[in-house]
Biopython code that builds the backbone (N, CA, C, O; Angstrom):
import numpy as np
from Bio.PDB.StructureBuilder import StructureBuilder

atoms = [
    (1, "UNK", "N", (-2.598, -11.953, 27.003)),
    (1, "UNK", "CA", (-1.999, -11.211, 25.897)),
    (1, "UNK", "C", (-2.577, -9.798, 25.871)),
    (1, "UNK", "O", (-3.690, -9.639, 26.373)),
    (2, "UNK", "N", (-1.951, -8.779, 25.351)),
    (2, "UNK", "CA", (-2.379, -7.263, 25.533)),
    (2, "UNK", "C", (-3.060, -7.005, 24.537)),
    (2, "UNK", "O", (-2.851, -7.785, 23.608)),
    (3, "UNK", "N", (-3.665, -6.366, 24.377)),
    (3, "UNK", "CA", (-4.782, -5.961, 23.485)),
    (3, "UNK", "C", (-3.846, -4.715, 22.726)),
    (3, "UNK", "O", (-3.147, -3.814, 23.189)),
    (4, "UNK", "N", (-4.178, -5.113, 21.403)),
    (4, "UNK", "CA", (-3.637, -4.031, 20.364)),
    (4, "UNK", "C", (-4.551, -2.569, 20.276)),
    (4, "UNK", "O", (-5.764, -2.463, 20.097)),
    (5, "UNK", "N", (-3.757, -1.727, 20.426)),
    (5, "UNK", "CA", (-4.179, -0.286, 21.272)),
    (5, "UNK", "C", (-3.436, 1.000, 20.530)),
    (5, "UNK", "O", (-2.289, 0.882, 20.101)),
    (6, "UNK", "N", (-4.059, 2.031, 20.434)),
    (6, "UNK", "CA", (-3.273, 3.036, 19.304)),
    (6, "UNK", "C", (-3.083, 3.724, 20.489)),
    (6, "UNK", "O", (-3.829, 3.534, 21.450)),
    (7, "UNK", "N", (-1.975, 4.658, 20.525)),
    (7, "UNK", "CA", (-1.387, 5.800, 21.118)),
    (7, "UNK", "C", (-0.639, 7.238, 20.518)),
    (7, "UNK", "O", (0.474, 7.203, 19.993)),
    (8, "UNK", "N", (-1.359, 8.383, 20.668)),
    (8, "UNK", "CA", (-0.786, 9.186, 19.871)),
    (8, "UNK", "C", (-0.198, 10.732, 21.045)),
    (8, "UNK", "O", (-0.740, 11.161, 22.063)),
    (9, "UNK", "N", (0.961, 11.164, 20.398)),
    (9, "UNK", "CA", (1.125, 12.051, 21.531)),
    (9, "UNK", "C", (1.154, 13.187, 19.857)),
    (9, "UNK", "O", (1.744, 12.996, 18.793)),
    (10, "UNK", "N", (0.189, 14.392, 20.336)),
    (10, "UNK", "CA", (0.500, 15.383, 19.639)),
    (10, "UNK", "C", (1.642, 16.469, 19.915)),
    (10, "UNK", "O", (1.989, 16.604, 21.088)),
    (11, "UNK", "N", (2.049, 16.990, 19.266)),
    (11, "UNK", "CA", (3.363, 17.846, 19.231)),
    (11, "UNK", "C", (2.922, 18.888, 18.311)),
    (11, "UNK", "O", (2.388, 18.695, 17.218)),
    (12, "UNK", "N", (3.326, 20.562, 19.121)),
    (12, "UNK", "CA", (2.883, 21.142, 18.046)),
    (12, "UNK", "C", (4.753, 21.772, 17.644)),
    (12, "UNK", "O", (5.665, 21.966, 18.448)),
    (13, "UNK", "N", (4.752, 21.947, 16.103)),
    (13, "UNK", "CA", (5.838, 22.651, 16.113)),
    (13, "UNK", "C", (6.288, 23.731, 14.932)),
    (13, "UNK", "O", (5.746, 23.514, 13.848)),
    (14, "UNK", "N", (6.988, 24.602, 14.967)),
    (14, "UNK", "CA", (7.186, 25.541, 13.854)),
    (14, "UNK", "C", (8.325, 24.689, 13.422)),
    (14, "UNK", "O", (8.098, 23.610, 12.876)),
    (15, "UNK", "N", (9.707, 25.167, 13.664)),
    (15, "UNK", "CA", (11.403, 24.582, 12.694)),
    (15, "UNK", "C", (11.321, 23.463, 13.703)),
    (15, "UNK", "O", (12.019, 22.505, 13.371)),
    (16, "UNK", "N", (10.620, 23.296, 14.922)),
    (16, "UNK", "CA", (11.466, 22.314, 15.866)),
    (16, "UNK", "C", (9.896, 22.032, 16.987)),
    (16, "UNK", "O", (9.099, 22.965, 17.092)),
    (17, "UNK", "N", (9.697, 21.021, 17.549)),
    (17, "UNK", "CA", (8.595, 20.609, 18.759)),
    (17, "UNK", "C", (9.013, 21.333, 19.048)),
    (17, "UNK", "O", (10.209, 21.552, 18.852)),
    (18, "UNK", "N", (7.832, 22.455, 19.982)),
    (18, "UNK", "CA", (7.829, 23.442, 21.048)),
    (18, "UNK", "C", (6.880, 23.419, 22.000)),
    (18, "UNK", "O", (6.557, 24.318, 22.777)),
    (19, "UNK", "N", (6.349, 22.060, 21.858)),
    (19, "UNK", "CA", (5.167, 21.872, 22.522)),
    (19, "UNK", "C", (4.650, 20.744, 22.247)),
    (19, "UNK", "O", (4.404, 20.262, 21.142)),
    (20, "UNK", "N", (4.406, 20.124, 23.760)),
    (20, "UNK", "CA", (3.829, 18.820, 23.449)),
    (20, "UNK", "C", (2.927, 18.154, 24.982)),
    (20, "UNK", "O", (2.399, 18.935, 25.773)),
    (21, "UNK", "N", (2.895, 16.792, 25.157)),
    (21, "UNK", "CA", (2.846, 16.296, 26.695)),
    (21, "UNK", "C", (3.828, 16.688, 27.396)),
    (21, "UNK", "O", (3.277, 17.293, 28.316)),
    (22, "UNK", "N", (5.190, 16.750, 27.604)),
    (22, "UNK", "CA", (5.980, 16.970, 28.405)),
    (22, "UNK", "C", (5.242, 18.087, 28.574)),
    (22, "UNK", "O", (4.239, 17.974, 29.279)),
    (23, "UNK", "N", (5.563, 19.445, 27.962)),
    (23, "UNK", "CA", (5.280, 20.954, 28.229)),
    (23, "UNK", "C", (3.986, 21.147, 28.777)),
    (23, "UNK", "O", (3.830, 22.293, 29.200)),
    (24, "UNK", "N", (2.779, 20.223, 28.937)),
    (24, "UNK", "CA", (1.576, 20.453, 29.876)),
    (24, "UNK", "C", (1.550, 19.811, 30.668)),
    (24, "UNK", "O", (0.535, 20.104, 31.300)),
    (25, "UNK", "N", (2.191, 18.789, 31.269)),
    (25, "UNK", "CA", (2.813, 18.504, 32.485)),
    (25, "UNK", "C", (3.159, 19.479, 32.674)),
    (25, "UNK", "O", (2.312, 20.263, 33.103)),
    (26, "UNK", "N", (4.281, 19.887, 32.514)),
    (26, "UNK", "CA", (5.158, 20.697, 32.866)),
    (26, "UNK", "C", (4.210, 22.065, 33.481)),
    (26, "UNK", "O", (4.214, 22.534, 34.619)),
    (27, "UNK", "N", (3.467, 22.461, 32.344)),
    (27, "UNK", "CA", (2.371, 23.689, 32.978)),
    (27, "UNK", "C", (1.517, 23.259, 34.144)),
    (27, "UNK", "O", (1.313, 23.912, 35.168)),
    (28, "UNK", "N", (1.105, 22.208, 33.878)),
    (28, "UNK", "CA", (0.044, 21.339, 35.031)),
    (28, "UNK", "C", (0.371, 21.645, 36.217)),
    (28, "UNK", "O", (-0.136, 22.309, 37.121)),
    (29, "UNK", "N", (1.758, 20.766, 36.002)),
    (29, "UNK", "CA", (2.188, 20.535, 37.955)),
    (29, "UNK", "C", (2.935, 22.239, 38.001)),
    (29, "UNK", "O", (3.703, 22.457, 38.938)),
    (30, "UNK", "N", (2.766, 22.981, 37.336)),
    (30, "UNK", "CA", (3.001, 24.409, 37.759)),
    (30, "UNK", "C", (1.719, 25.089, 38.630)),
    (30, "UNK", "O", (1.644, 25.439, 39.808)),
    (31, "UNK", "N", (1.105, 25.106, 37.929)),
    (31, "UNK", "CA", (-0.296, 25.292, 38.246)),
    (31, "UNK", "C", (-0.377, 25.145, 39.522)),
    (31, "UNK", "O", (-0.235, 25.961, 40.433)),
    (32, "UNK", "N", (-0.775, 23.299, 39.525)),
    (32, "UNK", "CA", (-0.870, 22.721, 40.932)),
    (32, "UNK", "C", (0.496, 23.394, 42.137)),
    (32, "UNK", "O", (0.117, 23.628, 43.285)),
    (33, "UNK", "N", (1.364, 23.546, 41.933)),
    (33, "UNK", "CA", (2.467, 23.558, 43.119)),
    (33, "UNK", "C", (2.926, 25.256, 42.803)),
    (33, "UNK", "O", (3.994, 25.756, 43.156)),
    (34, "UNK", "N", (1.908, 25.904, 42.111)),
    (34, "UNK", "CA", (2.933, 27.134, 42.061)),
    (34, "UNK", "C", (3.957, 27.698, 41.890)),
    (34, "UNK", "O", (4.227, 28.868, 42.159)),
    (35, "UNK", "N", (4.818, 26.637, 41.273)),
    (35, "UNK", "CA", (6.389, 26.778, 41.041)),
    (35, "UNK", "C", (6.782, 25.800, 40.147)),
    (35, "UNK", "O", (6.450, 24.622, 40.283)),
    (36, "UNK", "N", (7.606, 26.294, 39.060)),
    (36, "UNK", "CA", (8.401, 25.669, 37.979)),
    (36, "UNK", "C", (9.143, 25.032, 38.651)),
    (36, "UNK", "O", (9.297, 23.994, 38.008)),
    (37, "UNK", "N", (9.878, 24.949, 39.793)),
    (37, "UNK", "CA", (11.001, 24.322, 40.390)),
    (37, "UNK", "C", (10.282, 23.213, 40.976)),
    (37, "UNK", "O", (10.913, 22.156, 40.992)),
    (38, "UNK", "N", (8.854, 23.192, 41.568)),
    (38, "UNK", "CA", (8.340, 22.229, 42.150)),
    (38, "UNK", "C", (7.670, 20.787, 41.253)),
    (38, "UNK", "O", (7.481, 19.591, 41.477)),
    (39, "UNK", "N", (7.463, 21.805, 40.087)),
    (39, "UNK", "CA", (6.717, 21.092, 39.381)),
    (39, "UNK", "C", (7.809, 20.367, 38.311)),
    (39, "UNK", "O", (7.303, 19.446, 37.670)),
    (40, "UNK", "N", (9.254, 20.649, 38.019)),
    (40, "UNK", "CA", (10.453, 19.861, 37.338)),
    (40, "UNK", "C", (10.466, 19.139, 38.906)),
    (40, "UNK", "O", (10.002, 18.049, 38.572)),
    (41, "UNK", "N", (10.623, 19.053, 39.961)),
    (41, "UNK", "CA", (11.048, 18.187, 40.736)),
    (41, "UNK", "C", (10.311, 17.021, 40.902)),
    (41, "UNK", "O", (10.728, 15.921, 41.266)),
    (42, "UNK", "N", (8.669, 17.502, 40.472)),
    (42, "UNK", "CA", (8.060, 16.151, 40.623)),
    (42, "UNK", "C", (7.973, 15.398, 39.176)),
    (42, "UNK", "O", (7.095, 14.541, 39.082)),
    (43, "UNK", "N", (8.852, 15.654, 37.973)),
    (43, "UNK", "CA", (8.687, 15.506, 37.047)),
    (43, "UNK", "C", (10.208, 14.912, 37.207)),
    (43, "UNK", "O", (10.449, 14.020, 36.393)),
    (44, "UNK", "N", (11.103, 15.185, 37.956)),
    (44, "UNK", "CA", (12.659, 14.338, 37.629)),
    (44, "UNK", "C", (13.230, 15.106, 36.917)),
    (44, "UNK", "O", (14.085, 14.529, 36.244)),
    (45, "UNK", "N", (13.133, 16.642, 36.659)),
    (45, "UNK", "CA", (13.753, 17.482, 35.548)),
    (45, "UNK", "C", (14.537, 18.182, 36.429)),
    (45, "UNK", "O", (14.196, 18.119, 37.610)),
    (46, "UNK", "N", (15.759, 19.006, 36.072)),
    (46, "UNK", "CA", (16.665, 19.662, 36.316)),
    (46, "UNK", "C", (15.263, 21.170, 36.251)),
    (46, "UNK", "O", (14.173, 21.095, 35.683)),
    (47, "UNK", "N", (15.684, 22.083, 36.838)),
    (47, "UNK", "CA", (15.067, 23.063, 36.771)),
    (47, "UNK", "C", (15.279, 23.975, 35.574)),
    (47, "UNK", "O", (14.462, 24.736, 35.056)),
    (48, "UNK", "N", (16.694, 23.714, 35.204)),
    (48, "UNK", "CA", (17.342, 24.253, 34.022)),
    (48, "UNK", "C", (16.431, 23.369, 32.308)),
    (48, "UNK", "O", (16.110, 23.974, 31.285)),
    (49, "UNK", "N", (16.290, 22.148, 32.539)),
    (49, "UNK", "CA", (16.018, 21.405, 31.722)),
    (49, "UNK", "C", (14.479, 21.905, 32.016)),
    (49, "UNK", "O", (14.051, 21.579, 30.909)),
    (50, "UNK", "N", (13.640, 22.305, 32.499)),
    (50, "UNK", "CA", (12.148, 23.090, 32.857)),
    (50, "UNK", "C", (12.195, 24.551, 32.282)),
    (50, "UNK", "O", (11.261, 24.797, 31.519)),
    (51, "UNK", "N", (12.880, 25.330, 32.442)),
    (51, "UNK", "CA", (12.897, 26.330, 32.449)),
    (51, "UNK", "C", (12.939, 26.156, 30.696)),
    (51, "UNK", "O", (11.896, 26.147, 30.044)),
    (52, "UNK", "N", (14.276, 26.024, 30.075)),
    (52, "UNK", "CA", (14.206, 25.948, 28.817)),
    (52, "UNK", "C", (13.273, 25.378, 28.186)),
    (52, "UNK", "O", (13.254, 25.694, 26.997)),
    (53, "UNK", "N", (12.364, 24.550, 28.552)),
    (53, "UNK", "CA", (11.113, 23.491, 28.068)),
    (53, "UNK", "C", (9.629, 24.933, 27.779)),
    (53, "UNK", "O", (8.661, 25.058, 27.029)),
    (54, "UNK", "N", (10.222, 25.665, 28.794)),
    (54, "UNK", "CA", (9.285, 27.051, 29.051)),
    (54, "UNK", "C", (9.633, 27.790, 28.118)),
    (54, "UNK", "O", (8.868, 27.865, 27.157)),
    (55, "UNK", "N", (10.884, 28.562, 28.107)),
    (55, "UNK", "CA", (11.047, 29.582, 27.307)),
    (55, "UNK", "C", (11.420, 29.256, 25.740)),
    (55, "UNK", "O", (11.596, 30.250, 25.035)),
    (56, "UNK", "N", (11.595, 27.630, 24.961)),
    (56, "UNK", "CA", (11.665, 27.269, 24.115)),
    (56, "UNK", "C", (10.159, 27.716, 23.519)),
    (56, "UNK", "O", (10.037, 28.359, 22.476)),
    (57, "UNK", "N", (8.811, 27.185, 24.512)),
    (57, "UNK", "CA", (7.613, 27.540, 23.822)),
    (57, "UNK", "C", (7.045, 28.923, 23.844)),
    (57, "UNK", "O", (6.297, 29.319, 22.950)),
    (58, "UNK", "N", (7.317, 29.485, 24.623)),
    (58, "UNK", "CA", (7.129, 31.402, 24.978)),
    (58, "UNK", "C", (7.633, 31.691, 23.457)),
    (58, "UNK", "O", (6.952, 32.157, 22.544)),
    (59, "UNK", "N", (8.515, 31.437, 23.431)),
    (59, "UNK", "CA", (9.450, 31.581, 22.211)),
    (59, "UNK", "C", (8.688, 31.420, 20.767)),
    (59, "UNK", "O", (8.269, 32.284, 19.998)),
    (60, "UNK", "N", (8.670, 30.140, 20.698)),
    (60, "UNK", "CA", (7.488, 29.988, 19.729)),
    (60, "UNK", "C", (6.395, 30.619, 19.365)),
    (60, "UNK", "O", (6.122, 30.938, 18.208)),
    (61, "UNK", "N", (5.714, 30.827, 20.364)),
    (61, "UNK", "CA", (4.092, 30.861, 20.451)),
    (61, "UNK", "C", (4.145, 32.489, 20.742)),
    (61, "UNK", "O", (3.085, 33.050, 20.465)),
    (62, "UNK", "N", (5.398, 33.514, 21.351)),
    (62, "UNK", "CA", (5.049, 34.754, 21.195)),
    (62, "UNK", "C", (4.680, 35.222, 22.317)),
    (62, "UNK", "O", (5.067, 36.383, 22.447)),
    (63, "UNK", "N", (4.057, 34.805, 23.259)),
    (63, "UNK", "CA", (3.371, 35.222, 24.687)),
    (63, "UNK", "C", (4.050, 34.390, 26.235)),
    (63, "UNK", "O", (3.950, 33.194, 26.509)),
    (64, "UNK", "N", (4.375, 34.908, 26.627)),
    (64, "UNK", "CA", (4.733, 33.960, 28.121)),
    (64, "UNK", "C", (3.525, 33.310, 28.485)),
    (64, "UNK", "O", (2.330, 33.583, 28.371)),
    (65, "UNK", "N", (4.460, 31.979, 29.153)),
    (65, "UNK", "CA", (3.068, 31.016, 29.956)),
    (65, "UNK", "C", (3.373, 31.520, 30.979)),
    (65, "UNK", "O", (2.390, 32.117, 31.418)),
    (66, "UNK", "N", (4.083, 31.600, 31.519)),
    (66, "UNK", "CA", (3.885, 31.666, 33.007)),
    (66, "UNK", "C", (4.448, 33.515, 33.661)),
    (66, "UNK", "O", (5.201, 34.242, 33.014)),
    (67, "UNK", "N", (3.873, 33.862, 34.941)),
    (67, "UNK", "CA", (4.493, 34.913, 35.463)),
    (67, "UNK", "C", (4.979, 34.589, 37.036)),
    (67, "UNK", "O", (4.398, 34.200, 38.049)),
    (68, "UNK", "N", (6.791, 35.073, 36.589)),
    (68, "UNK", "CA", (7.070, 34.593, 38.012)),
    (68, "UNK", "C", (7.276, 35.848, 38.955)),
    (68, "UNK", "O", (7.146, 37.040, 38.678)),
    (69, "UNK", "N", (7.629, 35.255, 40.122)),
    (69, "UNK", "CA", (7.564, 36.074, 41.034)),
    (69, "UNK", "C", (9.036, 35.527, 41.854)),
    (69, "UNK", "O", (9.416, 34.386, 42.116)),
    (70, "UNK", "N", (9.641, 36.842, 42.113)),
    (70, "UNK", "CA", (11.420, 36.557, 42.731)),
    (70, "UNK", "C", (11.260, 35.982, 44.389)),
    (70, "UNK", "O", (10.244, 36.440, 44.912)),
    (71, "UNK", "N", (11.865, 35.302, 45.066)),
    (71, "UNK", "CA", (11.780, 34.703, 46.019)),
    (71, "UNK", "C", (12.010, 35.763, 46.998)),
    (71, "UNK", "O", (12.023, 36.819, 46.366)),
    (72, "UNK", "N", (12.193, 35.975, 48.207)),
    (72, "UNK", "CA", (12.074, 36.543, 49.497)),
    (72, "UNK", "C", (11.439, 36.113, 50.725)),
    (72, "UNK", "O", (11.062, 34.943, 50.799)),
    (73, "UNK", "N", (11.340, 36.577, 51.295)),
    (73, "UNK", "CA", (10.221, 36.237, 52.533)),
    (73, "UNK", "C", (9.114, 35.139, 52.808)),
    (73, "UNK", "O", (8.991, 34.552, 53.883)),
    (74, "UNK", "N", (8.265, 34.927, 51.602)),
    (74, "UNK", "CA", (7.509, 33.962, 51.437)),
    (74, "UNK", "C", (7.669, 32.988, 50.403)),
    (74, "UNK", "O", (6.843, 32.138, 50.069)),
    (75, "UNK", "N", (9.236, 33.264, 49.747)),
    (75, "UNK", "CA", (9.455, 32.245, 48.578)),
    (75, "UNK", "C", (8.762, 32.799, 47.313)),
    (75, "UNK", "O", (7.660, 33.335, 47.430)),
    (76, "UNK", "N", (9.394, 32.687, 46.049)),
    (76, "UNK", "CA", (8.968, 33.088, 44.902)),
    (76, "UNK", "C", (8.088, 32.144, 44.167)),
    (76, "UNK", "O", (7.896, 31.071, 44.738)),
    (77, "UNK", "N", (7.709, 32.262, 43.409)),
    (77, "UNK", "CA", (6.194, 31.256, 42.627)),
    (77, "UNK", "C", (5.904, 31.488, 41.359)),
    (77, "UNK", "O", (5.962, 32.645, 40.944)),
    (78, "UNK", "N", (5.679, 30.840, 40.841)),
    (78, "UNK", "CA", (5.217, 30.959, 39.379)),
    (78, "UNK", "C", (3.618, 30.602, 39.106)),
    (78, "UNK", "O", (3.052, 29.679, 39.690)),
    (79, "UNK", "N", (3.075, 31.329, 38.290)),
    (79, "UNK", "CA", (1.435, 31.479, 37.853)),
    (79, "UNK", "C", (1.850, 31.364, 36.723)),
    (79, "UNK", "O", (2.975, 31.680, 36.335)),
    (80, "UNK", "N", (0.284, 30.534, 35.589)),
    (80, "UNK", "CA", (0.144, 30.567, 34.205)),
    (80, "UNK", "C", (-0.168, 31.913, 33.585)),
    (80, "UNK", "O", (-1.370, 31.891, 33.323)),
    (81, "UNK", "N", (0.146, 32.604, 33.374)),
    (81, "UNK", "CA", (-0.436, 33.890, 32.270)),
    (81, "UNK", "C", (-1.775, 33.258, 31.754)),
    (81, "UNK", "O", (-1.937, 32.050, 31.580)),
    (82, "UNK", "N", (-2.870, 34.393, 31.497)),
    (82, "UNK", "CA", (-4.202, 34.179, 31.121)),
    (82, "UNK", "C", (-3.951, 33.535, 29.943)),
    (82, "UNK", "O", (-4.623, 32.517, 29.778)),
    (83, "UNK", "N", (-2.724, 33.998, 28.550)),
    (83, "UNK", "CA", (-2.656, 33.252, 27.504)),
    (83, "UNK", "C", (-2.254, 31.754, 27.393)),
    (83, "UNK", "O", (-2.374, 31.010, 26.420)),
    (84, "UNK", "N", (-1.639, 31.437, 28.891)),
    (84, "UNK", "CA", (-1.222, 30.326, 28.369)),
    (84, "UNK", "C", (-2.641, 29.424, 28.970)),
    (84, "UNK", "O", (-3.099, 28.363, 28.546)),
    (85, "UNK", "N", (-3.041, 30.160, 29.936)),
    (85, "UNK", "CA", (-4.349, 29.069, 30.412)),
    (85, "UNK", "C", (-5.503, 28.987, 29.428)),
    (85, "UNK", "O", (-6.460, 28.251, 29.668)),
    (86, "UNK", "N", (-5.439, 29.708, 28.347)),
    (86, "UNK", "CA", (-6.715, 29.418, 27.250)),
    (86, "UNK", "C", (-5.840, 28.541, 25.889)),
    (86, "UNK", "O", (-6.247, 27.643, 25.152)),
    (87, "UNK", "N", (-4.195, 29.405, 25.969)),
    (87, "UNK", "CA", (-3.720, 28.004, 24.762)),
    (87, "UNK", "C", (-3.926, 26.493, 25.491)),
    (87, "UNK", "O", (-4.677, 25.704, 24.918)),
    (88, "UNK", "N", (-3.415, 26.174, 26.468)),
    (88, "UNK", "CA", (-3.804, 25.279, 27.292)),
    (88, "UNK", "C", (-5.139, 24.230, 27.055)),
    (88, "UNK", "O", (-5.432, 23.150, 26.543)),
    (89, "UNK", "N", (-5.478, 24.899, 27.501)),
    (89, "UNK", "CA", (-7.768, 24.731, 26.781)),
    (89, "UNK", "C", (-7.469, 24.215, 25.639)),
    (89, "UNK", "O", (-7.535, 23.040, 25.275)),
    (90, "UNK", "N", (-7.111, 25.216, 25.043)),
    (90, "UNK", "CA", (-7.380, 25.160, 23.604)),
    (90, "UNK", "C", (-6.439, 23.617, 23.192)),
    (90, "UNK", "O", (-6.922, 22.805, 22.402)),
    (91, "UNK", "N", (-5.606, 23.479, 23.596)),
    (91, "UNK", "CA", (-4.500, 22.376, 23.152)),
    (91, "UNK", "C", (-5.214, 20.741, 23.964)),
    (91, "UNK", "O", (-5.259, 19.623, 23.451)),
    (92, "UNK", "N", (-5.624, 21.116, 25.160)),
    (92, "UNK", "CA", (-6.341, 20.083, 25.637)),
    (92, "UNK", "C", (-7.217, 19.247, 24.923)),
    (92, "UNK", "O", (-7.341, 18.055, 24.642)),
    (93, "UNK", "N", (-7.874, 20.514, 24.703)),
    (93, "UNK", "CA", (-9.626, 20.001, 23.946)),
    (93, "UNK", "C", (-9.428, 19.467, 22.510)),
    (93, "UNK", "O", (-10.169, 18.584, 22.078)),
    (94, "UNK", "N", (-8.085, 20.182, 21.511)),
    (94, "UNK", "CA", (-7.702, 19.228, 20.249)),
    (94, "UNK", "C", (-7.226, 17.927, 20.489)),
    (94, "UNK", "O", (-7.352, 16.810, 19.988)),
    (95, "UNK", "N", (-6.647, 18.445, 21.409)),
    (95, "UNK", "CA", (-5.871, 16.669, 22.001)),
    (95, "UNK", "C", (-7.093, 15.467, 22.231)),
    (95, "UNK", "O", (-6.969, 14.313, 21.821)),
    (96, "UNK", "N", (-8.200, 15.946, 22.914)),
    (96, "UNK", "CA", (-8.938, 14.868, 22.935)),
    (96, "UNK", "C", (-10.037, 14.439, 21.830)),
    (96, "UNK", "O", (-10.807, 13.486, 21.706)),
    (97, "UNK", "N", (-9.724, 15.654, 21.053)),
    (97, "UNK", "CA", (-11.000, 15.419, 20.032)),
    (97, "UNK", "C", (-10.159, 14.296, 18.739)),
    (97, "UNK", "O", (-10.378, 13.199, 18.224)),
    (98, "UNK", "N", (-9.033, 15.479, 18.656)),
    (98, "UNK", "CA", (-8.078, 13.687, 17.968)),
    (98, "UNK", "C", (-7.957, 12.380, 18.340)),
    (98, "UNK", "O", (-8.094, 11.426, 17.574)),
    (99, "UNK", "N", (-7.652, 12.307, 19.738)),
    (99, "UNK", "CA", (-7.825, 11.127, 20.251)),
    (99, "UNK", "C", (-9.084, 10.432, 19.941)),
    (99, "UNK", "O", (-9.080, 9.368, 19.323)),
    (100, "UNK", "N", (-10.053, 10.945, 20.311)),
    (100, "UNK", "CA", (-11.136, 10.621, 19.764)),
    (100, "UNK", "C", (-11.526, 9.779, 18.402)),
    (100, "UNK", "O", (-11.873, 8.623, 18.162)),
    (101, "UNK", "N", (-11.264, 11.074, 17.577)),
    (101, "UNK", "CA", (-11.475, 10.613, 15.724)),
    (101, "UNK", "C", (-10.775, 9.360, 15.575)),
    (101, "UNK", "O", (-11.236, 8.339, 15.064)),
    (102, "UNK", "N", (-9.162, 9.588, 16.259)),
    (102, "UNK", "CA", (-8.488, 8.923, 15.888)),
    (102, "UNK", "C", (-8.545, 7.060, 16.491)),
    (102, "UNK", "O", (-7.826, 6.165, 16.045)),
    (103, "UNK", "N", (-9.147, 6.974, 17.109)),
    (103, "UNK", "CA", (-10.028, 5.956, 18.084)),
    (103, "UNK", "C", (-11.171, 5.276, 17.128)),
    (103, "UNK", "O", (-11.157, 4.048, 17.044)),
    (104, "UNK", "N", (-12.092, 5.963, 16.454)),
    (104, "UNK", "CA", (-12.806, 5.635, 15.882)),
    (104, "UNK", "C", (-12.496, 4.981, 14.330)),
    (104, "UNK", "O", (-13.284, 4.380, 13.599)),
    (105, "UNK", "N", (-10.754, 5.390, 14.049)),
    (105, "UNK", "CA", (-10.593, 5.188, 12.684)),
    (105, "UNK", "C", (-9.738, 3.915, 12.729)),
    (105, "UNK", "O", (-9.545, 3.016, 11.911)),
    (106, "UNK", "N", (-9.354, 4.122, 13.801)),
    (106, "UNK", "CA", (-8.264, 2.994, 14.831)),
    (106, "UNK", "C", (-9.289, 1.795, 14.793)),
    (106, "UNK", "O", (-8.815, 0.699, 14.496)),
    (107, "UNK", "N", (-10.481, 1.867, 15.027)),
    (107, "UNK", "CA", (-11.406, 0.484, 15.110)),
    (107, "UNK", "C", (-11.743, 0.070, 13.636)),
    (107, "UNK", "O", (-11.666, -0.998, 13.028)),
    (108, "UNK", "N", (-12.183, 1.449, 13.271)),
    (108, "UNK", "CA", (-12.394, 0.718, 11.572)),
    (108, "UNK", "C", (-11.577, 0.029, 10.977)),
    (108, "UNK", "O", (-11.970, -0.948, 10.339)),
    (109, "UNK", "N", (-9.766, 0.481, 11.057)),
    (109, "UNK", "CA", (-9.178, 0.067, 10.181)),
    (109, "UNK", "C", (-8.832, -1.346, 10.598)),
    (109, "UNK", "O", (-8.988, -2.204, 9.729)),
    (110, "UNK", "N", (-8.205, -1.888, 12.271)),
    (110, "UNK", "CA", (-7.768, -2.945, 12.671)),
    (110, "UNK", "C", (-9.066, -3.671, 13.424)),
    (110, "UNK", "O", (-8.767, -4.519, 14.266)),
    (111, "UNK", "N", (-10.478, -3.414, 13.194)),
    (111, "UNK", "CA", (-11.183, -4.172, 14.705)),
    (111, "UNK", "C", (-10.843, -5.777, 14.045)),
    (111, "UNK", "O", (-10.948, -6.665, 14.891)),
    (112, "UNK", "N", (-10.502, -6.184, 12.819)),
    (112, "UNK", "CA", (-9.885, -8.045, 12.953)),
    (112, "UNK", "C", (-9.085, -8.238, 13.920)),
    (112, "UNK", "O", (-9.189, -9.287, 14.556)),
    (113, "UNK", "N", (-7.929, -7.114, 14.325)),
    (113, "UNK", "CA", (-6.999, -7.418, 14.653)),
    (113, "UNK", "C", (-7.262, -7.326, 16.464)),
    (113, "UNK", "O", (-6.461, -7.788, 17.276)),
    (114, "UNK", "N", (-8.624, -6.590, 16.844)),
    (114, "UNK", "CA", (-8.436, -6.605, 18.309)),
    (114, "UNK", "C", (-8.900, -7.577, 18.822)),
    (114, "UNK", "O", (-8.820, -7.729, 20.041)),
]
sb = StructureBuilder()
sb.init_structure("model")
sb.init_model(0)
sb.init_chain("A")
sb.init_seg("    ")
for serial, (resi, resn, name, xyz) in enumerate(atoms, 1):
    if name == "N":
        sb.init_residue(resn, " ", resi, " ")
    sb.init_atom(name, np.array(xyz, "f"), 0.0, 1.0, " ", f" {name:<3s}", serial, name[0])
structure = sb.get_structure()
């Protein structure tokens, strides 16, 4: 039998989510592969359905994540902007510190139940 287990995905949002797990994946495997197109492909996303996932939160938040670069000769690529690699940080490190708290309040309230 599975063990009763809390799971929380944070979302940050103004009128609408503009940010969440999808969208740091999404930055992640940018990162890693240098390209929004590479990084929706290993994600199963349309590039179109990536792209808007991008400029929905730019949008939000005021600053571009990423800076691209137009294809040619060696192929075009995308980099995180310095702002998005410290919101990033910054969104990481709440993420786990909630997880955290929220872990600890998770035992208080159900440990009969685990």
């Amino acid at each position: 039998m599975e063990k009763l287990h809390l799971t929380l995905r944070i979302r940050l949002a103004k009128e609408d989510i503009f940010f969440g797990p999808g969208v740091v994946t999404l930055l992640t495997l940018t990162k890693e592969f240098e390209s929004l197109n590479g990084a929706a492909k290993e994600m199963n996303l349309s590039y179109t359905k990536a792209y808007k996932m991008i400029k929905v939160a730019e949008k939000a938040l005021g600053f571009k994540l990423l800076d691209r670069k137009i294809g040619g000769i060696g192929g075009g690529g995308s980099s995180l902007t310095p702002e998005c690699i410290e919101f990033l940080k910054q969104y990481i490190a709440f993420d786990k510190e909630i997880n955290s708290i929220s872990n600890e309040l998770f035992n208080k309230y159900f440990k009969t139940y685990l």
